[in-house]
Each structure stands twice: as C-alpha cells, then as structure tokens.
C-alpha positions in Angstrom: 34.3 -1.1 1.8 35.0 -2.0 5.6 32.9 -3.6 7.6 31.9 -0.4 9.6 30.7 1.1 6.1 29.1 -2.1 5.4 26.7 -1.6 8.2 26.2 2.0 7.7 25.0 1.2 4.4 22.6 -1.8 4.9 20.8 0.6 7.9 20.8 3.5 5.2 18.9 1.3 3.0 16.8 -0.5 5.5 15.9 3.4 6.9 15.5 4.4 3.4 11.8 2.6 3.2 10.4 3.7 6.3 10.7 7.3 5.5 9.4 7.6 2.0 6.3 6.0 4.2 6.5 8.9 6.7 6.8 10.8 3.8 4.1 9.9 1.7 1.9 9.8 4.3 2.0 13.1 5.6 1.7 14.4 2.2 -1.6 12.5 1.8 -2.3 13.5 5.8 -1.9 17.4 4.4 -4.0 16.6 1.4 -7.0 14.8 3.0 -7.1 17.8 5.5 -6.6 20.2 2.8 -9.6 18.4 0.9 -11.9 18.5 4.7 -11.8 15.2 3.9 -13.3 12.2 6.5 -11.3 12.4 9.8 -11.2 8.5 10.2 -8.6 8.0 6.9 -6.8 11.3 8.3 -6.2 9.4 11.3 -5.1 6.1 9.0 -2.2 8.3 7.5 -1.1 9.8 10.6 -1.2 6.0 12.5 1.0 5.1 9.1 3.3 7.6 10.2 3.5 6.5 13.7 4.1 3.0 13.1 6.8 3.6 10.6 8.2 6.0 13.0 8.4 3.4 15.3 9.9 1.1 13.1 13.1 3.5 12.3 13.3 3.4 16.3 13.6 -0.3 16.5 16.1 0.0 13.2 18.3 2.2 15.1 18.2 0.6 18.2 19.1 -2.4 17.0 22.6 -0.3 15.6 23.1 1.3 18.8 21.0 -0.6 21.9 19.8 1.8 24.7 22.3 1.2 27.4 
C-alpha cells in the first residue's frame, strides 16, 4: 500500500464512525416522530446529527484544507 492509499484509508475509517452516528440517529429521529414522541429528545437526535456532521467536515478538511 502507498502512502496516498495509506491516507485514504485511515480517513475511511476515521469517517466510518461519524456516520453510523448520523445514521443511527436519524433512525431513532424517524422513530421518536413516528412514536409523537417528546420534541425535546427529537431535537437531541437531530443535534447528534449536526455535530457529527460537523465532525466529518473538520475530517475532511483537515484532508483537503479550504484554500
């Protein structure tokens, strides 16, 4: 493995974590709203999603710095 694939892989796996996150939070999101449930923990999930989101960002950036 080069170096170039090197790097591709460690930011696969540190993007990997992030969005199961995402992911399992808007599942839950869909759920809680499915179940009417208390609009406070909706807004948990979806500020779960938001900060992971965020984090991917910073992950990427840190590949490919805004110019």
């Amino acid at each position: 493995m080069n170096a170039e694939q090197d790097v591709l892989s460690r930011a696969a796996h540190q993007l990997r974590n992030p969005l199961n996150s995402i992911s399992i939070n808007a599942e839950l999101a869909r759920l809680q709203l499915q179940k009417h449930q208390d609009p406070s923990e909706i807004l948990l999930s979806i500020d779960r999603i938001l900060q992971e989101c965020k984090h991917c960002a910073t992950l990427l950036n840190e590949l490919n710095p805004p110019k």
